[in-house]
Each structure stands twice: as structure tokens, then as C-alpha cells.
C-alpha positions, 0 to 999 in steps of 0.5 A, a space after each residue: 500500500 503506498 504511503 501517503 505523502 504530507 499535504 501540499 500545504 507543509 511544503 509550501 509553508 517551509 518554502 515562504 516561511 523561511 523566504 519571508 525574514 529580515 530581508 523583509 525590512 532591508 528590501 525598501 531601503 534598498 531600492 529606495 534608488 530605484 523606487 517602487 515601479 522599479 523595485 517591483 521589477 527588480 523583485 519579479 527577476 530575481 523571484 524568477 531566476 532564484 525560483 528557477 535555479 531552485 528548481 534546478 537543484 532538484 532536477 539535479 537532486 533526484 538523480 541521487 538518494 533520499 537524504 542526499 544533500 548539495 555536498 554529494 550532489 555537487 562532488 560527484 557533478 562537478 568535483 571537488 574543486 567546485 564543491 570546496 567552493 560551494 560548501 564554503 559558501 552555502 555553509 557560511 551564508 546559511 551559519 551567518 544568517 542562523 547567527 544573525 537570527 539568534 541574535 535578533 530573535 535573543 534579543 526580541 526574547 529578552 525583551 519579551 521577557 524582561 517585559 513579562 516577568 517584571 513588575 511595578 515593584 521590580 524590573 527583571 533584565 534576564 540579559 542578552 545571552 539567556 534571550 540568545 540561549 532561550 531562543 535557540 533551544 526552543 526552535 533546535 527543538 523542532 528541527 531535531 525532532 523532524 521535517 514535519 515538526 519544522 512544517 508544523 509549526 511553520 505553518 503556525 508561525 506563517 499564520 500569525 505572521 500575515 494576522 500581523 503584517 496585515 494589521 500592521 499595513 493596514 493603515 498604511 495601505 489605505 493611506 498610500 498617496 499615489 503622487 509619493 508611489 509613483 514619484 512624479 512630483 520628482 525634478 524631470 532629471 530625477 535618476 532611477 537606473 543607476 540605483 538599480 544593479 545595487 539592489 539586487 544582491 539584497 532581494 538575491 537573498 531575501 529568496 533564498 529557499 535552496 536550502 530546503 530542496 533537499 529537506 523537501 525530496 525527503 520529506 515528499 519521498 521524492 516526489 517531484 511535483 510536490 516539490 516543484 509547487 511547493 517551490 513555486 507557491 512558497 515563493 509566489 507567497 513571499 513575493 506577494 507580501 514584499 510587494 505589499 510591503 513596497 507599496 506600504 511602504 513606499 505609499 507612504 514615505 517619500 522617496 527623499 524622506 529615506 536619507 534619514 532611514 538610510 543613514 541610520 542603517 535602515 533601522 525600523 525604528 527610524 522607518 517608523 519615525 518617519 513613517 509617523 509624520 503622515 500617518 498615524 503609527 502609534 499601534 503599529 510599532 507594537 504590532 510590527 515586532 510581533 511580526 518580525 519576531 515570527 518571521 525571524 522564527 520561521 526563517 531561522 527553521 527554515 535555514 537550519 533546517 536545511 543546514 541541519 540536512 547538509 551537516 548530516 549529508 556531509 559527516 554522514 550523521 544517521 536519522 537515529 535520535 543520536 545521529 540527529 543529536 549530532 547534528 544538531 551540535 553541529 548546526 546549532 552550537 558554532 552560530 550560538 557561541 558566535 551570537 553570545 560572543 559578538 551580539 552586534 557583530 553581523 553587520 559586518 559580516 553580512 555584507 558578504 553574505 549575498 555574495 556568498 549566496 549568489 554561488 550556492 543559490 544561483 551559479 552552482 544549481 545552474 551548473 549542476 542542471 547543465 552538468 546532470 543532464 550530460 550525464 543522465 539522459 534519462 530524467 524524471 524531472 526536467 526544468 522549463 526553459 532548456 539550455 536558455 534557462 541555465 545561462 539565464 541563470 547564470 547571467 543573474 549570478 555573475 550580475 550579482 556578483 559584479 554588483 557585490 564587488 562593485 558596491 564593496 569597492 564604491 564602485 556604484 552610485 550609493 542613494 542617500 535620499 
């Protein structure tokens, strides 16, 4: 009697609830240059090569065993060179990003905490480092346990995050001022173009899902269709809720008004300051860290879920509850005592975050595409586009990477408001 495999719904759940993170909030502000008709195209491509490059590597995937992850894969595709190269990269991305959600969420934790525990008569400060702890323990829980636990409560955190990006927006997207949105009160000179090669790292990642393709032909059982709408649907999701977010956002705040907001790092805190002087945000603050609390959540199980099957792949780990707690040590603990030891010590690291995704998430599955279907002739699955699609693909890497290294160099024109 053949098994019956977990609805279309937990897959779908994975995919947008570990896509949908704090990318979120750096999307605004990184296309504040080009603004919002601009940024909207700069988010469907990105959306389609990143969604097709996944596809990718699952049709590379299913040529392998269940529970077969990008080190097999890409070892035995492409070889050991290209492989150092991609598990340096994909490990470092996927540890830098599990750093920078231990760090966001402790410290949205603590301050749950702090504010729960304490009274009138005596503040309580439970401190950076236990938040940190707290917030790993609970959610390394899940992964351990398993796929399904992760897609569980996934499910649960998607939920609450679109209850509260909803009412958060809500105000604001009734309050959108076309005139603001589409910037035609600009000087005739106004320059959009040059801004726009500077954004596409950030929204590079902000669709990162690659990650979970493995996780995925496991927990479908190899099923490439469940995979693929899984894929498509998870993501369509995230892309809908940044455009909404744009529109929100760039509804609202001028486009001139963003040099504030961008001097100060694009912190939210000043996006609401500014955000205040023409709509009324009172509520929105408290309602917005709800919401960025369940979206770092369900990005950090979304990555380490993955980095949790690419550990096990790579040291050989067994699914056994001793063999699962191994690598969980693992996944867990480098990114954990990075956190408890540098606290704010992401951004300076994350700047080369992208770079190192635009690797493993666009130029490796590409290759990986070109690479199985010269050595498989026979295939059970096969992505759109042909030969087309794979340079396609790789052109939006090396585009990324030339945007990288430019905007590290100052090579590019930087928006300033």
C-alpha cells in the first residue's frame, strides 16, 4: 500500500516561511534608488531566476538518494574543486544568517521577557545571552525532532505572521498617496537606473529557499511535483507580501524622506519615525515586532533546517535520535557561541553574505542542471526553459556578483535620499 505523502500545504509553508525574514525590512531601503515601479521589477527577476535555479537543484537532486544533500550532489557533478567552493559558501551564508537570527530573535526574547516577568515593584533584565540561549533551544527543538515538526509549526508561525503584517499595513495601505508611489512630483532629471544593479544582491537573498530542496525530496519521498509547487507557491507567497510591503511602504514615505532611514542603517525604528509624520503609527510599532519576531522564527527553521540536512549529508550523521543529536551540535552550537560572543557583530559580516549566496543559490544549481543532464539522459524531472534557462541563470549570478564587488569597492552610485 503506498504511503501517503504530507499535504501540499507543509511544503509550501517551509518554502515562504523561511523566504519571508529580515530581508523583509532591508528590501525598501534598498531600492529606495530605484523606487517602487522599479523595485517591483527588480523583485519579479530575481523571484524568477532564484525560483528557477531552485528548481534546478532538484532536477539535479533526484538523480541521487533520499537524504542526499548539495555536498554529494555537487562532488560527484562537478568535483571537488567546485564543491570546496560551494560548501564554503552555502555553509557560511546559511551559519551567518542562523547567527544573525539568534541574535535578533535573543534579543526580541529578552525583551519579551524582561517585559513579562517584571513588575511595578521590580524590573527583571534576564540579559542578552539567556534571550540568545532561550531562543535557540526552543526552535533546535523542532528541527531535531523532524521535517514535519519544522512544517508544523511553520505553518503556525506563517499564520500569525500575515494576522500581523496585515494589521500592521493596514493603515498604511489605505493611506498610500499615489503622487509619493509613483514619484512624479520628482525634478524631470530625477535618476532611477543607476540605483538599480545595487539592489539586487539584497532581494538575491531575501529568496533564498535552496536550502530546503533537499529537506523537501525527503520529506515528499521524492516526489517531484510536490516539490516543484511547493517551490513555486512558497515563493509566489513571499513575493506577494514584499510587494505589499513596497507599496506600504513606499505609499507612504517619500522617496527623499529615506536619507534619514538610510543613514541610520535602515533601522525600523527610524522607518517608523518617519513613517509617523503622515500617518498615524502609534499601534503599529507594537504590532510590527510581533511580526518580525515570527518571521525571524520561521526563517531561522527554515535555514537550519536545511543546514541541519547538509551537516548530516556531509559527516554522514544517521536519522537515529543520536545521529540527529549530532547534528544538531553541529548546526546549532558554532552560530550560538558566535551570537553570545559578538551580539552586534553581523553587520559586518553580512555584507558578504549575498555574495556568498549568489554561488550556492544561483551559479552552482545552474551548473549542476547543465552538468546532470550530460550525464543522465534519462530524467524524471526536467526544468522549463532548456539550455536558455541555465545561462539565464547564470547571467543573474555573475550580475550579482559584479554588483557585490562593485558596491564593496564604491564602485556604484550609493542613494542617500
Amino acid at each position: 500500500m503506498e504511503k501517503k505523502l504530507p499535504s501540499l500545504l507543509g511544503g509550501v509553508m517551509i518554502i515562504a516561511g523561511g523566504t519571508v525574514g529580515a530581508g523583509m525590512l532591508a528590501n525598501p531601503i534598498s531600492t529606495s534608488g530605484v523606487w517602487f515601479v522599479g523595485s517591483i521589477l527588480i523583485l519579479l527577476y530575481t523571484w524568477f531566476c532564484m525560483m528557477s535555479s531552485g528548481l534546478m537543484l532538484l532536477e539535479a537532486n533526484l538523480h541521487y538518494p533520499t537524504g542526499a544533500s548539495f555536498d554529494t550532489i555537487v562532488k560527484d557533478l562537478l568535483g571537488k574543486g567546485w564543491n570546496a567552493l560551494n560548501g564554503l559558501s552555502l555553509a557560511f551564508v546559511l551559519y551567518i544568517l542562523t547567527y544573525a537570527y539568534i541574535t535578533s530573535g535573543g534579543g526580541i526574547t529578552e525583551g519579551f521577557l524582561n517585559q513579562l516577568l517584571s513588575s511595578s515593584e521590580s524590573a527583571v533584565e534576564i540579559g542578552r545571552a539567556s534571550g540568545s540561549l532561550l531562543f535557540t533551544v526552543v526552535l533546535a527543538t523542532f528541527v531535531w525532532f523532524s521535517t514535519k515538526a519544522v512544517d508544523r509549526f511553520s505553518t503556525v508561525l506563517l499564520a500569525g505572521m500575515v494576522i500581523s503584517f496585515v494589521l500592521s499595513i493596514g493603515g498604511l495601505v489605505s493611506s498610500v498617496n499615489p503622487t509619493i508611489l509613483f514619484d512624479t512630483a520628482a525634478p524631470a532629471e530625477t535618476q532611477y537606473l543607476p540605483y538599480a544593479i545595487a539592489a539586487l544582491p539584497v532581494c538575491l537573498v531575501s529568496f533564498g529557499f535552496h536550502q530546503n530542496v533537499p529537506s523537501l525530496v525527503k520529506y515528499y519521498n521524492r516526489n517531484a511535483a510536490k516539490v516543484v509547487k511547493s517551490a513555486v507557491i512558497g515563493t509566489l507567497i513571499a513575493l506577494f507580501i514584499y510587494i505589499l510591503w513596497q507599496l506600504a511602504i513606499q505609499g507612504n514615505l517619500s522617496r527623499a524622506a529615506f536619507g534619514p532611514v538610510i543613514a541610520k542603517g535602515g533601522d525600523i525604528a527610524a522607518l517608523l519615525d518617519a513613517l509617523s509624520a503622515s500617518v498615524q503609527t502609534d499601534y503599529v510599532g507594537l504590532v510590527l515586532k510581533f511580526f518580525a519576531y515570527m518571521a525571524i522564527a520561521s526563517s531561522f527553521l527554515g535555514v537550519t533546517l536545511g543546514l541541519f540536512d547538509y551537516i548530516a549529508d556531509l559527516f554522514n550523521f544517521d536519522d537515529s535520535a543520536l545521529g540527529r543529536t549530532k547534528t544538531t551540535l553541529v548546526t546549532f552550537l558554532p552560530p550560538l557561541f558566535l551570537s553570545l560572543e559578538y551580539p552586534y557583530g553581523f553587520v559586518i559580516a553580512i555584507g558578504f553574505a549575498g555574495l556568498a549566496a549568489t554561488i550556492w543559490a544561483a551559479i552552482v544549481p545552474a551548473l549542476l542542471a547543465k552538468a546532470c543532464r550530460s550525464k543522465f539522459p534519462q530524467r524524471e524531472y526536467t526544468v522549463f526553459g532548456g539550455n536558455f534557462m541555465i545561462y539565464f541563470v547564470i547571467f543573474f549570478g555573475v550580475l550579482n556578483i559584479v554588483a557585490q564587488l562593485a558596491a564593496q569597492f564604491g564602485c556604484l552610485p550609493e542613494f542617500k535620499g
